[in-house]
Structure formats: structure tokens, C-alpha cells
N, C-alpha and C positions, 0 to 999 in steps of 0.2 A: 688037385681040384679039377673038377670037369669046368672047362669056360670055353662061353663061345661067343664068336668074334662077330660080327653082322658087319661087312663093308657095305660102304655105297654099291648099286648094282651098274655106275656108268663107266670102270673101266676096269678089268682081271686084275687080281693079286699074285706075284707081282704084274706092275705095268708091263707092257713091251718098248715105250720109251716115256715120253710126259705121266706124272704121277706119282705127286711126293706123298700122299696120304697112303694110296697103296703098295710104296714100296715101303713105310714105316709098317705095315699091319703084317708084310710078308715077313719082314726083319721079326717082329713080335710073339707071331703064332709060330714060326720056327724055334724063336729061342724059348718061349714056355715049352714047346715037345722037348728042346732040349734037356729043360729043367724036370722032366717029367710029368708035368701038365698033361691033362687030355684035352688037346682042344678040337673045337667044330669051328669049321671055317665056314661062313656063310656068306658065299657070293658070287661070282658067275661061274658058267659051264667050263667055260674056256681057259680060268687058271690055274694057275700049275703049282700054287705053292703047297711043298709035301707034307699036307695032314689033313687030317680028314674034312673034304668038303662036303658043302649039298646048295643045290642051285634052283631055283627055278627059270632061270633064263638062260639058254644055252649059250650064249656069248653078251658079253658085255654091251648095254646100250650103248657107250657114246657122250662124252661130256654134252652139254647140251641138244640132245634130242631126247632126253627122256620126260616125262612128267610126273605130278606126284599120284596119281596111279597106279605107274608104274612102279614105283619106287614105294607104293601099296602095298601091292600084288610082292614084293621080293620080301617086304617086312614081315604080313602075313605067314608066309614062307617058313621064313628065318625061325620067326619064335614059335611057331609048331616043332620045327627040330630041333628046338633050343629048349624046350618042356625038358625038364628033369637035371640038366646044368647047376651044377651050383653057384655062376654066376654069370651075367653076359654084361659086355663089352661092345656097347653098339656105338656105330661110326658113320649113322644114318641121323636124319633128322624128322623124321618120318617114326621109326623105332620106339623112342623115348615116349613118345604118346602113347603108342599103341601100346607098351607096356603095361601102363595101365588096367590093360583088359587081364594080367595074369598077374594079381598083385602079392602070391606066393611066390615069385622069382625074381632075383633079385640083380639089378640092373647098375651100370655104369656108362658114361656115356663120353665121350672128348670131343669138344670143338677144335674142328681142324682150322674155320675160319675166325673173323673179327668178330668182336661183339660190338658189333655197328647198329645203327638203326632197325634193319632190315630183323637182327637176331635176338636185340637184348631183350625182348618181351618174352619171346620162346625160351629164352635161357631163364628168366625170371618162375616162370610160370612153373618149370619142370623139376629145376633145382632142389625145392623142398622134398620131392620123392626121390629124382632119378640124378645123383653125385655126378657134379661136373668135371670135370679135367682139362686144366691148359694147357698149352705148351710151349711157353714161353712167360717170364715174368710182367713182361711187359705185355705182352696179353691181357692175363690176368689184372692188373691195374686196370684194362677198361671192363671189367665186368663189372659196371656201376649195378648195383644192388642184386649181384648174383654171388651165391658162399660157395668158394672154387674149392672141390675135397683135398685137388692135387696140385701142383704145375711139375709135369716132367717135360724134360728137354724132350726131342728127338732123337733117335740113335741110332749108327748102324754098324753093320759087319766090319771092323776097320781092316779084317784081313781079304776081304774081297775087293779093295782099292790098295792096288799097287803104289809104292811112292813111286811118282816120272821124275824126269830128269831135268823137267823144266826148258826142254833144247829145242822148241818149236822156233820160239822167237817171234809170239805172237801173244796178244790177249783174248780173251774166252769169253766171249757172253754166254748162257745155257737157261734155258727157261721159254716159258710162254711169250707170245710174241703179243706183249701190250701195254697202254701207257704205261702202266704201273710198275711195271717191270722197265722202266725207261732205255730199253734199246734204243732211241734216236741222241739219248742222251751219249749211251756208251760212244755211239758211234762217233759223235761230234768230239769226246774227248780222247778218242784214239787217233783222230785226223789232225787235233790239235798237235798233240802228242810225238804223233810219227811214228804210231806203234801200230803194226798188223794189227787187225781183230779179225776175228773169226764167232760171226753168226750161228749160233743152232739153236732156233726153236721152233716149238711147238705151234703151229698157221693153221687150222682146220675154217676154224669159225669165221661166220661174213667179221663179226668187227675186226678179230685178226686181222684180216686179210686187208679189211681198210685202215686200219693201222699203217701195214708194212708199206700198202702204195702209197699213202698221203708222207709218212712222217720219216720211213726207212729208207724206204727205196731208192728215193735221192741220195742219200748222204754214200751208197755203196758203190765202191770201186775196187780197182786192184788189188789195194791192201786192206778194205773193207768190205768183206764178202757173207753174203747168206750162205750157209750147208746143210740149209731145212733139217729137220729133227731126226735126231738121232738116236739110236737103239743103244742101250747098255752099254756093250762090249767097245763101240765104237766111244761113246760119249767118259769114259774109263780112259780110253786113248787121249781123247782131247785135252781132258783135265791134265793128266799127266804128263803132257808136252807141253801146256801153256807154261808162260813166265807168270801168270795170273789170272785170276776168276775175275772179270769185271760187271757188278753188280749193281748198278746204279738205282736201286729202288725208289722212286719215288710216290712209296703208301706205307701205314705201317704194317708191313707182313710179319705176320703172326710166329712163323720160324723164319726158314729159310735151309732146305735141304741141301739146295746144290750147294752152302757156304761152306758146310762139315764132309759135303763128298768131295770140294776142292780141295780144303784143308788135309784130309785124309792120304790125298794123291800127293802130296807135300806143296801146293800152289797155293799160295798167297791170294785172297781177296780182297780186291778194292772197292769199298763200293759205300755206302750214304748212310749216315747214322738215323736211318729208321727205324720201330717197331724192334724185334729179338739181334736188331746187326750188331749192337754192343755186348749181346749177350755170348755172343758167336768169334767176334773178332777184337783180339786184343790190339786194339790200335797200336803201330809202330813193332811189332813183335810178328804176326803170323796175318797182319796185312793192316788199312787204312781204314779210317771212317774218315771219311769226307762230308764237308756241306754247300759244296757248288761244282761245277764243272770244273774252272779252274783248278782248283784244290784235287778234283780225278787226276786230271790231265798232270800234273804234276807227281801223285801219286805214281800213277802207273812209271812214269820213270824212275822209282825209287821201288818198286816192288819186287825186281829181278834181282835184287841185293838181299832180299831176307832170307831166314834158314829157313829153311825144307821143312828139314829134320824136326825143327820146333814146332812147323803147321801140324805135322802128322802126331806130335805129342797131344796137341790140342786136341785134337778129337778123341785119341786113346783115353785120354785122362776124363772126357767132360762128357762126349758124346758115344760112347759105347754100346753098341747094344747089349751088353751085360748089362750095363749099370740101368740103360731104359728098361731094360724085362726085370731087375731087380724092383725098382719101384714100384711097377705095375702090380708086382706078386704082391706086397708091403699094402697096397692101397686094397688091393682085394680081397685081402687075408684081416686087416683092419675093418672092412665092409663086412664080411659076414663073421666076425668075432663079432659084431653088433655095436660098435663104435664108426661110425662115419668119420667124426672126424676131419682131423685135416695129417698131412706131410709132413713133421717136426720140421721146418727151418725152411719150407717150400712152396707149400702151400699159402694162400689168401684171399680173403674178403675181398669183391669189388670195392674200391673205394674213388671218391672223385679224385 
């Protein structure tokens, strides 16, 4: 198949460090070229993932400083060099309308976020042309009156996460720096605790930043330290030496990347039974669902005793990027066989 991929235009595939949508799409178009796919990467100037791109903006906006415009201007783009594709795979929100205008080419689209208020009308509205995709079941269950084609996990290279050894003798937060990502909470149940933690994320934006002063910043000391965000190779390190990923979500996120790249490196995650955490973590096995501080703070004491070796199965077996580029091909190949369709045993209907 020729398919072509349309990212967001606000940051390179892959990322250079924050960026879980773009480091799924780089996992994706790599493993379709592997499969023999032809694919067209359409997205910024500046990314380096190996196949063939086209861009019209030399370097990546920028998570919040771009507007829809902009993000116009790169769809426009996209689907003039996406003319003649046998199918696209757009990961814009922006894309799926303009779609419309070439109603000989035939479109797929994935919510990376919730289908909250802000989304469910747009997904409503587009669904009957342009087949949605979740990623996560639990996702999926809130796309109140939207007909989901697929739900595929997330997936990545599990040979490019080393297993560590666990020997740091600390805990890991990894992620954006915001409520919802409850770092003030991590922080309070590692102080509880007695357990190192170690800080890294992603602070650009004013709300971050008021985030970290009002809610973070306090709780950080000696064995509770910020080491601002981190690049790949270094954040590969991290995981790999934690005793565990502590993950204290308080929203329900849609997946959750860093749980399958902690897993991957053989480190346990602890962290709140929201939104995909059940989907991800076998409680008591390859780490904890928690539903209160107490209950973290306790966990993390008991997370430096689980197997490794069982975390790193978990994601071979569930989270693979084989098994995600398999699906992808399966939903694609069902879409222009002229069955839409849904995923035997995966797929579903928004339901209340």
C-alpha cells in the first residue's frame, strides 16, 4: 500500500524528548517501511524519522504556540502530497475535514486525546465519513455516540529499551509537568514513603511553570529533586535504574506511554487506577493501581520486590510494535476492501 501519515505540525517525528503521539507515529511509519509499505511522512522539516517526508514548515511549531491556520496551512500541504495514496492516516484534527474536499481518497483518522466535551461533537460529526480509531478501551467506552472502526493499544520497539537493573534506589516520575499528571501528588507519597524521587519533565508552558512554583516546588528537597526534561537516551537511563515509574494520574488519560516504556526497561509502575492504567498494569504482577496517596506510598514500598523480567514480558506480549503495525495494516486493508467495519474482539460503539 502507498499510506500517508499527516502528524500534528507542533513538534518532529520522532520528538527530541516530550511527545508520545509523535514517538508512536515514528514507531508506525518505520514499521509499515519495514513491512514493505510505501509510506509519506507528512510533517516537519526538522524530523528525522527514515522515510520519506515532505513538510511545509521547516521546523516544528511548538506545543502551544501554533494556531489552527497554521495547522491549515500544513494540512493543505499534506493532502496535495498525499493525492494518489491509497490511503491516509491523519493524526491532525484539522485534516479530517478538509478531507472532504478530495472525496476520492480515502481517510483514517486516531484520537490521540479524550472524547471530552471540547471533542465529542467533532468526532460525532466526522465519524460517518472519516473511521475513527482509539487507543485504549477505555477510551473508547467514552465515545458516547461515535462508531470507533478500531481500538489499538500503543506500541513500541521493545528492543530499543534495555532491561536496567533497577539499582538506582529511587522512584521516577516522567512526563508533563501538570495537575493531571499529579507530580505534587508523586512527590507527597515519596516523602511519605522515604523513597528518592526523581523529577523529569516536560516545564515550557506559563501554566507549567505555575504549576511547578505553586504546587511542586515546595514539596522538593534532597531526596525529592526536579532534572527538567529529558532527551531519549538520557530518559532510557532513568527508567532503567528506577526501582519504579511513579505515575500518579489524576484524569482519565487515554493511554499512557511512559507506563509500557517503564515496563519495557523491566521497572514496575505505580501509579492510580485511571482512564488505560488497568489496561497497562496488571495489579500486584508488573506493578500497582492505587486509589489514594496512602495506598502509592505504601505501594512504592512494595514495588522494588516485583520481577523485572515479567514487566519486560508485558509489553513484548501486549504492547509491541509489531503487533500495533499489525493492526494498523488489518484496519487499512478492511477499509479499502470496502468494509469499514470494525476489529473482531476490539473494536466498539461509544456507549453510555
Amino acid at each position: 500500500m502507498r499510506i500517508a501519515i499527516v502528524a500534528p505540525p507542533w513538534l518532529p517525528v520522532p520528538p527530541g524528548g516530550y511527545g508520545g503521539t509523535e514517538a508512536v507515529l515514528d514507531t508506525l511509519a518505520r514499521g509499515l517501511v519495514a513491512r514493505g509499505h510505501d509510506v509519506l511522512l507528512c510533517t516537519t522539516g526538522d524530523s528525522t524519522c527514515p522515510v520519506e517526508r515532505t513538510w511545509v514548515f521547516s521546523s516544528a511549531l511548538g506545543i502551544g504556540t501554533g494556531g489552527s491556520v497554521s495547522e491549515i496551512r500544513h494540512v493543505i500541504h499534506a493532502y496535495d502530497q498525499a493525492a494518489g495514496s491509497d490511503i491516509v492516516h491523519d493524526h491532525t484534527l484539522v485534516g479530517p475535514l478538509y478531507s472532504a474536499a478530495m472525496p476520492g481518497l480515502p481517510v483514517v483518522t486516531t484520537n490521540h486525546g479524550p472524547f471530552g466535551p471540547e471533542l465529542i461533537d467533532f468526532y460525532r460529526a466526522i465519524a460517518p465519513r472519516v473511521p475513527v480509531i482509539a487507543i485504549s478501551r477505555h477510551q473508547a467506552s467514552t465515545a458516547i455516540g461515535v462508531e470507533i472502526a478500531a481500538t489499538i493499544h500503543h506500541g513500541i520497539d521493545v528492543d530499543e529499551f534495555p532491561v536496567g537493573r533497577g539499582a538506582g534506589g529511587y522512584a521516577l516520575f516522567l512526563g508533563r509537568m501538570h495537575p493531571g499528571k499529579g507530580v505534587d501528588a508523586a512527590a507527597r507519597a515519596a516523602r511519605a514513603a522515604g523513597v528518592p524521587l526523581r523529577i523529569a519533565g516536560k516545564m515550557r508552558e506559563p501554566d507549567e511553570i505555575a504549576y511547578f512554583d505553586a504546587q511542586v516546588r515546595p514539596l522538593l528537597s534532597n531526596e525529592i529533586t526536579y532534572v527538567g526534561e529529558v532527551e531519549r537516551d538520557e530518559k532510557v537511563a532513568l527508567l532503567g535504574d528506577a526501582m519504579c515509574l511513579l505515575n500518579p494520574i489524576v484524569w482519565p488519560e487515554p493511554f499512557g506511554m511512559v507506563m509500557i516504556e517503564a515496563l519495557a526497561c523491566g521497572t514496575p509502575v505505580v501509579t492510580t487506577r485511571f482512564g488505560a492504567a488497568p489496561e497497562i498494569v496488571d495489579d500486584g504482577v508488573v506493578g500497582y493501581l492505587c486509589d489514594s496517596e496512602p495506598e502509592l506510598e505504601r505501594s512504592l514500598l512494595r514495588a522494588g520486590g516485583l520481577d523485572r523480567a515479567a514487566c519486560r514480558r508485558r509489553v513484548a506480549e501486549r504492547f509491541s510494535a509489531t503487533r500495533m503495525v499489525d493492526e494498523h495494516v488489518a484496519l487499512y486493508e478492511r477499509l479499502l476492501d470496502g468494509h469499514p467495519g470494525t476489529l473482531a474482539g476490539a473494536s466498539m460503539r461509544g456507549a453510555a
